[in-house]
Every structure is written in structure tokens, then in C-alpha cells.
C-alpha positions in Angstrom: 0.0 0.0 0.0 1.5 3.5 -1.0 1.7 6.6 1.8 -1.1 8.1 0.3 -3.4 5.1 0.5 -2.2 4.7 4.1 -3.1 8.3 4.9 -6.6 7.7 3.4 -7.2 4.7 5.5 -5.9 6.1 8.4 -8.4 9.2 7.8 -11.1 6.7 7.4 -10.9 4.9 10.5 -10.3 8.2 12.8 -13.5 9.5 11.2 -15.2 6.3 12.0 -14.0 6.4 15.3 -15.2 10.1 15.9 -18.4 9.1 14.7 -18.9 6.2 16.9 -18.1 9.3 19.6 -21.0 11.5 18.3 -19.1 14.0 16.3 -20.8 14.8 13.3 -18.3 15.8 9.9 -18.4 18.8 8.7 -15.8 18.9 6.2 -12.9 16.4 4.9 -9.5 17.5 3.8 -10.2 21.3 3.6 -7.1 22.8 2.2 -6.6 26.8 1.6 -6.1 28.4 -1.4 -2.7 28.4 -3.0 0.9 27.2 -1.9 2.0 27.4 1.4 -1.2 27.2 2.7 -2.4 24.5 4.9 -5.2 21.6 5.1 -7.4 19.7 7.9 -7.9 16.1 7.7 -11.7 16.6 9.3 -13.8 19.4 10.5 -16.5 17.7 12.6 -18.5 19.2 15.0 -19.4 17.9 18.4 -23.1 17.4 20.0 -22.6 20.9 22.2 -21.5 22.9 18.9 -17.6 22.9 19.7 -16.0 23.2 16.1 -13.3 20.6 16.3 -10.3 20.8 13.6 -8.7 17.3 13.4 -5.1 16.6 12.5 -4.1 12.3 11.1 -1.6 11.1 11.7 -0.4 7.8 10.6 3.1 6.0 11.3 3.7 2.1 10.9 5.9 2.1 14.1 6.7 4.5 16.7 10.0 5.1 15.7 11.3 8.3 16.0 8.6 9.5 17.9 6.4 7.9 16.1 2.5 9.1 14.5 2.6 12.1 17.5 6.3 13.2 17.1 5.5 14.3 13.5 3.2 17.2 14.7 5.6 19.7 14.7 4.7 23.7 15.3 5.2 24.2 11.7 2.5 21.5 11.1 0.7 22.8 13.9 1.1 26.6 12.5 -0.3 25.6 9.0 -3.6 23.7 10.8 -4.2 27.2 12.6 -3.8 28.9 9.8 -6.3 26.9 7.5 -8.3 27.1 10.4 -8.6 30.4 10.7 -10.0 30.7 6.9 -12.3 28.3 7.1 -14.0 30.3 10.3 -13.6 33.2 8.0 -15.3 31.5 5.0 -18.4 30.4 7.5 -18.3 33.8 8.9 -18.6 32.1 11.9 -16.5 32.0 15.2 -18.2 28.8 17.5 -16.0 27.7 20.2 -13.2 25.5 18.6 -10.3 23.3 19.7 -7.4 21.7 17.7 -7.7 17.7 18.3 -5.5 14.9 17.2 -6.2 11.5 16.1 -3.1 9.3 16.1 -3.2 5.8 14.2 -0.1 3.7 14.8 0.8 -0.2 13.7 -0.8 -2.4 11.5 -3.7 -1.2 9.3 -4.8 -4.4 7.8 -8.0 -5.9 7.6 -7.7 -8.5 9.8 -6.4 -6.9 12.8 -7.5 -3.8 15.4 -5.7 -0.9 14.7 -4.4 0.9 17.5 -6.3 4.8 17.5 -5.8 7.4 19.9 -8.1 10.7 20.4 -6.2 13.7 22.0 -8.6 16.0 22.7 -7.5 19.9 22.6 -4.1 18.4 21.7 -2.7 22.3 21.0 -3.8 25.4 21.2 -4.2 28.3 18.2 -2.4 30.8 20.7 0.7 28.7 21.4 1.7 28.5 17.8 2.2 32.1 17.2 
């Protein structure tokens, strides 16, 4: 399976997963306009309202600090960002938090892949 096909997997079974938790999606892979921008995996919105941006991430082991160790503040910096134009595209400003949904191991078929939910995993104010 290519990286791509892994990331779309991945995607799939956190958005199952936040599902099965009552979020409801709002929007998959919303990217902003031209280079240098950034994207969010999921936009889903919980049962109270809470806007919740959702960051993927994927990793076969947990080597080098594994599916969490690759959320850098640059990665972190461009999720605010696209954030922030998507809450300025709905003209809209509901409470919001910045969750992560990590999904490490074996993704096959036959086997339970390991998922964990970070809830408010950063914050917009600590990446500026």
C-alpha cells in the first residue's frame, strides 16, 4: 500500500472512530487556497456545537517518535492557519479546539488498529 493510501485509510478509521463518539463531519480535507497554505484532515463538530479541527496522523511504528512526534509547530502553525480561513469563509466564530487522532501499527483488515483521540491536543495561541 502506497503513503497516500495509508493516509486515506488512516483518515477513514479516525473519522469512523469520531463518529462512533458522536461527532458529526463537517468537512474532509479542507485545504486553503494556494501554496504554502495549509489543510485539515476533518472538520466535525461535536453534539454541544464545539468546532473541532482534526489533525491524522499515521506511522507504521513508533520510531522516531512515532505518529505524534511528527506534529511539529510548523504542522501545527499551518492547521491554525487553514483554520482560521475556514472560520472566515463560514463567517462564523463557534468555540473550537485543535484535536489529534493518532493511528499507529498495522492497518490491515484482519487486525484492530491501534487509535488514539487527543482532545484539545494544541492550542491556536501557542503556535504564534
Amino acid at each position: 500500500m502506497c503513503t497516500k493510501d495509508l493516509g486515506d485509510r488512516a483518515e477513514a478509521l479516525a473519522l469512523e472512530h469520531l463518529q462512533r463518539q458522536g461527532l458529526v463531519l463537517v468537512r474532509r480535507n479542507f485545504r486553503t487556497p494556494g501554496r504554502g497554505g495549509g489543510e485539515i484532515d476533518l472538520i466535525m463538530r461535536e453534539p454541544d456545537g464545539t468546532l473541532v479541527f482534526v489533525e491524522v496522523r499515521q506511522r507504521a511504528s513508533r520510531n522516531r517518535g512515532g505518529a505524534a512526534g511528527s506534529i511539529t509547530a510548523h504542522k501545527q502553525r499551518r492547521i491554525v492557519f487553514a483554520a482560521r480561513h475556514f472560520l472566515h469563509l463560514i463567517r462564523s466564530e463557534p468555540p473550537c479546539r485543535f484535536d489529534v487522532v493518532l493511528v499507529e501499527g498495522d492497518m490491515g483488515a484482519d487486525s484492530a488498529t491501534p487509535i488514539r483521540w487527543l482532545r484539545a491536543a494544541f492550542d491556536a495561541s501557542a503556535t504564534f
